[in-house]
Structures are given as C-alpha cells and as structure tokens.
N, C-alpha and C positions, 0 to 999 in steps of 0.2 A: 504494500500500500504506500502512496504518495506521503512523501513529508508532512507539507502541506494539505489539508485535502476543505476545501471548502463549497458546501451547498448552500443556497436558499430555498425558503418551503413558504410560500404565500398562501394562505390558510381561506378559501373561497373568496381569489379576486373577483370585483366584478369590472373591471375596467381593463378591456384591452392597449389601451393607453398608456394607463400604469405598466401594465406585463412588458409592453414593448418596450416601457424606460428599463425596466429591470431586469431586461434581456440583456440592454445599450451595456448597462450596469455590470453586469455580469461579463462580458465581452470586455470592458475595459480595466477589470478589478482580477479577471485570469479565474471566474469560480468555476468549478468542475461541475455543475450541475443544478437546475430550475427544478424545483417541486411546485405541485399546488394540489389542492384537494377543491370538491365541489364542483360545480355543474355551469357556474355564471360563465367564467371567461370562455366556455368551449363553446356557449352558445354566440359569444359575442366574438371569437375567433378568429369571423371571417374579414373584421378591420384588423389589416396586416401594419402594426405602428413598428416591428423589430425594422427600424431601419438602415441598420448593419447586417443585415442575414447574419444574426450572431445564431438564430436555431439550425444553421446549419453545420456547428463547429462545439455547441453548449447543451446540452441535453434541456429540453422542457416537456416535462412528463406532468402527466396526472395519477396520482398516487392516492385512490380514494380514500386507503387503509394508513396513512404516513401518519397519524396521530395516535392508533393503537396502543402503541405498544413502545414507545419512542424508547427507554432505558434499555429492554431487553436490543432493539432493533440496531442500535447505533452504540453503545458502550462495549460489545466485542471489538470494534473498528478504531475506538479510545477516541470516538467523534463525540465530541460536547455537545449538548443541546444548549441552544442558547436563544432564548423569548425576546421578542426586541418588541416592547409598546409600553405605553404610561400606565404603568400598576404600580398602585403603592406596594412600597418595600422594596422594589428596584433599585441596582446600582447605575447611576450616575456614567453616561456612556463616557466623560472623558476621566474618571476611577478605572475604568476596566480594564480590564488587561485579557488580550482577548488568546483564545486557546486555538495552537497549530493545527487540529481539526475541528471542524465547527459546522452544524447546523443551524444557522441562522432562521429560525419562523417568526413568521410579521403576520400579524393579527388583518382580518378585512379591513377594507375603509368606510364600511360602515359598520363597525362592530371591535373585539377585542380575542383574544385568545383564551378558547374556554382554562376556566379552573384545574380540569383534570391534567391538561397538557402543561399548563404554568408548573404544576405539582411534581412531574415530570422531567423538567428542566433543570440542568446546573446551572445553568445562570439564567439571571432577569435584568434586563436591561431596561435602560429609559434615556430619552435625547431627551436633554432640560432646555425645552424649550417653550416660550409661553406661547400655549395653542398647541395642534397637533399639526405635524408636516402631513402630506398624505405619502400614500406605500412607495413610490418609487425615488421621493426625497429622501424616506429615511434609508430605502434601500443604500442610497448613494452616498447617505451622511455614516451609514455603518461602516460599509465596506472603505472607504477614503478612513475612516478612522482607523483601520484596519492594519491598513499600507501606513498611514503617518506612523505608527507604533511601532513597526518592522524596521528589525534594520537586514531585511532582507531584496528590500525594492530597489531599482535600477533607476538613478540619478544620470544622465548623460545625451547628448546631442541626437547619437542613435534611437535613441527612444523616444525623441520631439520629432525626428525625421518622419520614421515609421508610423507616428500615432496621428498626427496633421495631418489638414486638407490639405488637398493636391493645392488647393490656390494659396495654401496658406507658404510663403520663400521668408518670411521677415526673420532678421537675425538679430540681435544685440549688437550695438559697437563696442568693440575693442578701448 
C-alpha cells in the first residue's frame, strides 16, 4: 500500500457542481480516490462540471455501503477516518495534524454527518469559520491544509510550468 494514500467520501451530494469542484480538487491535491453514497448526484450526473477530465485518471464511485462499517472497513489499511463539518467538540482545522492515510467524509450541503458515523471517526474536524463554506470550498480549504503541513510537497518552477494555463508565460523579474 501507498505511503501516502488519501480519499474523499461526500456523504449524498446533491450538487453536481460541487462534485465537479471536488473532482478539480482532487486532481490538483494528487487524492487517490472520490467516494459518495446516495442517489442525488447520479441523478443530476448528466451536468458534466469535472472540467479537467480528472474522472478519467481519479476514481469517482458510489459506494452505497461506505458508512457501514467504517472502523472494521479502513483501520486494516491504518486509513484514518476523518469527519470534516461544524460539530461541537471538533478540533480546530489549523490544530490538526493531519494522518498519512486519510479518509476524509464531508457531511451534505444541506444537512451534516449522521451520529453513528461521527462515532466512528478518529478525528473531527471543523474550518472556524463564521458561517458554513459549502462542500467543494471546504473540500479545497482541507486538502490545501493538507499540503501546507507536508513537508513532502514540491516547491519549484517545474511545477508552475506543468500546473498553468497554456496562456498563462508570466514570470517574476530577476
């Protein structure tokens, strides 16, 4: 198994717009795989927003059963489970220290992560922020916390090349 190995599990999106950010998201943050449970987004499916064809390289499955059993299902793999929404008694996203395998699950956007799964969890997470972002912001607010905290991320020219728009040539002066 990978060093590293990181999923998202979006717990019955209803917004394919969201998914598409969180696809974006996932394609630029290197996650090894998109969960989701429920029925909304498959129905709303057919507005294509991954505008990077990142489901062609990122797995996005529907996993109706992904809340079962989460401890037995992921702790053979030493994958953390880890609840990202504003529940009291959560820790504070920039406290965390976040674990080299990692399931990330994000509550609906209109609703929150039942009990049983919170219960389930090694960590509980909260962005303190006043108001709620919705799922593809905090998507991007987790994962970017992620990478700030690594000192495993790639700092250098080749990596502005490659990740930039073709129109984008601007460079710093010297």
């Amino acid at each position: 198994m990978a060093e590293n190995q990181v999923f998202i599990a979006l717990i019955n999106p209803k917004s394919p717009t969201n998914v598409g950010a969180v696809m974006r998201a996932a394609g630029c943050y290197a996650v090894d795989g998109v969960l989701y449970t429920g029925n909304r987004y498959d129905r709303a499916r057919k507005l294509q927003t991954d505008t990077k064809n990142v489901s062609a390289t990122i797995p996005l499955s529907c996993e109706p059963k992904l809340l079962d059993n989460l401890s037995a299902d992921y702790s053979d793999n030493d994958i953390k489970v880890v609840c990202i929404d504003l529940i009291e008694g959560a820790t504070p996203l920039p406290n965390f220290i976040h674990p080299e395998k990692a399931l990330y699950i994000f509550g609906p956007e209109d609703g929150t992560i039942k009990q049983s799964v919170v219960n389930q969890a090694d960590a509980v997470v909260y962005i303190p922020t006043i108001g709620c972002l919705n799922l593809a912001a905090t998507v991007n607010v987790v994962l970017y916390d992620r990478l700030a905290k690594s000192t495993k991320h790639i700092a250098d020219n080749e990596l502005i090349k490659k990740s930039r728009d073709n129109n984008n040539r601007v460079k710093v002066k010297p």
